[in-house]
C-alpha positions as CSV (number, residue, x, y, z in Angstrom):
1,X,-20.0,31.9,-7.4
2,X,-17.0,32.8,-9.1
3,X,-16.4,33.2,-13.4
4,X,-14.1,30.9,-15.5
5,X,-13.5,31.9,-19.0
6,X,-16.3,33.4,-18.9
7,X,-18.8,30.9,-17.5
8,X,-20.5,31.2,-13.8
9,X,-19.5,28.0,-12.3
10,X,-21.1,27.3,-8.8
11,X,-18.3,25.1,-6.7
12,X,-20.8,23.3,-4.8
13,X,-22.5,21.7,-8.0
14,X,-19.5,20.7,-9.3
15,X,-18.2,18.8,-5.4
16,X,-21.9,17.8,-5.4
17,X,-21.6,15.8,-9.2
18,X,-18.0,14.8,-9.1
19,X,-18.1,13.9,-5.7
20,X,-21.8,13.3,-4.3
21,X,-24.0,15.6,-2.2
22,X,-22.6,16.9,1.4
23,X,-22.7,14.0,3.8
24,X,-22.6,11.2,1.4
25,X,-20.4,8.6,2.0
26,X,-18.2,9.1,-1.6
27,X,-18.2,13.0,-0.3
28,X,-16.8,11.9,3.3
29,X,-14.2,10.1,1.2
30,X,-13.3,12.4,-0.8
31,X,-12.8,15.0,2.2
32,X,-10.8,12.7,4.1
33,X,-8.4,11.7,0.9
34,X,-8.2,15.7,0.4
35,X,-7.0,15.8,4.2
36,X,-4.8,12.9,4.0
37,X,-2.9,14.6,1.3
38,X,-3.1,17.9,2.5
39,X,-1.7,17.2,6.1
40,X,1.0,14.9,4.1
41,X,2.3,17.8,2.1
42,X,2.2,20.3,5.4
43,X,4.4,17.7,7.1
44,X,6.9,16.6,3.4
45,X,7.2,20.5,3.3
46,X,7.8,21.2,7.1
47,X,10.9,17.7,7.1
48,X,12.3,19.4,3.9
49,X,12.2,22.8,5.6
50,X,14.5,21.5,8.1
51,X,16.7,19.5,6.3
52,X,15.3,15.9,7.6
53,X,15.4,12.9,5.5
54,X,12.8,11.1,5.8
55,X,14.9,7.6,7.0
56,X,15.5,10.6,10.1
57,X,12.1,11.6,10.9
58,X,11.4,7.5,10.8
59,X,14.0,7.0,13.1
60,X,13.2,10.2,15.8
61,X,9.6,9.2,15.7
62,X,10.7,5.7,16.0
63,X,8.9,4.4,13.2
64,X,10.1,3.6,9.6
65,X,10.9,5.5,6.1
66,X,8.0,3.7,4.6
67,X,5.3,4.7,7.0
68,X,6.7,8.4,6.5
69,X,6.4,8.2,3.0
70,X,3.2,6.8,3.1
71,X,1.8,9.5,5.4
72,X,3.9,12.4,2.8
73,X,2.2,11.1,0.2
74,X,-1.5,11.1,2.1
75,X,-2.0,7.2,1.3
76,X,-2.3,6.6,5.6
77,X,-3.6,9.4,8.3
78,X,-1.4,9.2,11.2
79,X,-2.7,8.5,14.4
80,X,-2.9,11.3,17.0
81,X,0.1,10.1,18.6
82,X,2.5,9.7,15.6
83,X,1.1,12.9,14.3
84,X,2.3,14.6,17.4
85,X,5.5,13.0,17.3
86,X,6.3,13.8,14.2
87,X,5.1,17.3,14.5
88,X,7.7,17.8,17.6
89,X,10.7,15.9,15.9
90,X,10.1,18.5,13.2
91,X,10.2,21.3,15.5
92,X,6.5,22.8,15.0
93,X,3.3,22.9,17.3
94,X,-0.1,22.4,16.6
95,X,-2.4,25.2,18.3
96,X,-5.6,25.1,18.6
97,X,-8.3,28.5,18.8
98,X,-11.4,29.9,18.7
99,X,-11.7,30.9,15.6
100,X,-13.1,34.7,16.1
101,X,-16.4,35.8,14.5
């Protein structure tokens, strides 16, 4: 739980009424859309970083500006594939752990 102005607010209630209980189809959605747009901005911030326009990235991943704008702006998920792709014509790497308890 965690005060605002004041008030105990409990973040799970307010997920829960605004968008459904855990494992609810509206609460998948919502998750998903919150990915979308979250992976979008990792990848506008990453192209910007390096100096990219986004007709560039389009044409190293052999794709179009559109499709990159639509995945900056989290209205498509990119496949694995064109994830990856775009990940290496941006110069990152994903890595994968175990997270450590």
């Amino acid at each position: 739980m965690q005060t605002n102005n004041h008030q105990i607010v409990d973040y799970d209630l307010v997920l829960d009424q605004k968008f459904g209980k855990e494992g609810t189809a509206e609460r998948i959605k919502a998750e998903e859309d919150a990915y979308a747009f979250y992976s979008g901005m990792i990848l506008r911030n990453a192209r910007k970083e390096a100096k990219i326009t986004q007709t560039e990235l389009a044409h190293r991943i052999n794709s179009t500006k559109s499709y990159v704008s639509k995945v900056e702006n989290g209205i498509i998920v990119p496949g694995v594939g064109a994830f990856y792709r775009m990940i290496n014509a941006l110069g990152m790497r994903v890595e994968i752990v175990k997270p450590i308890y």
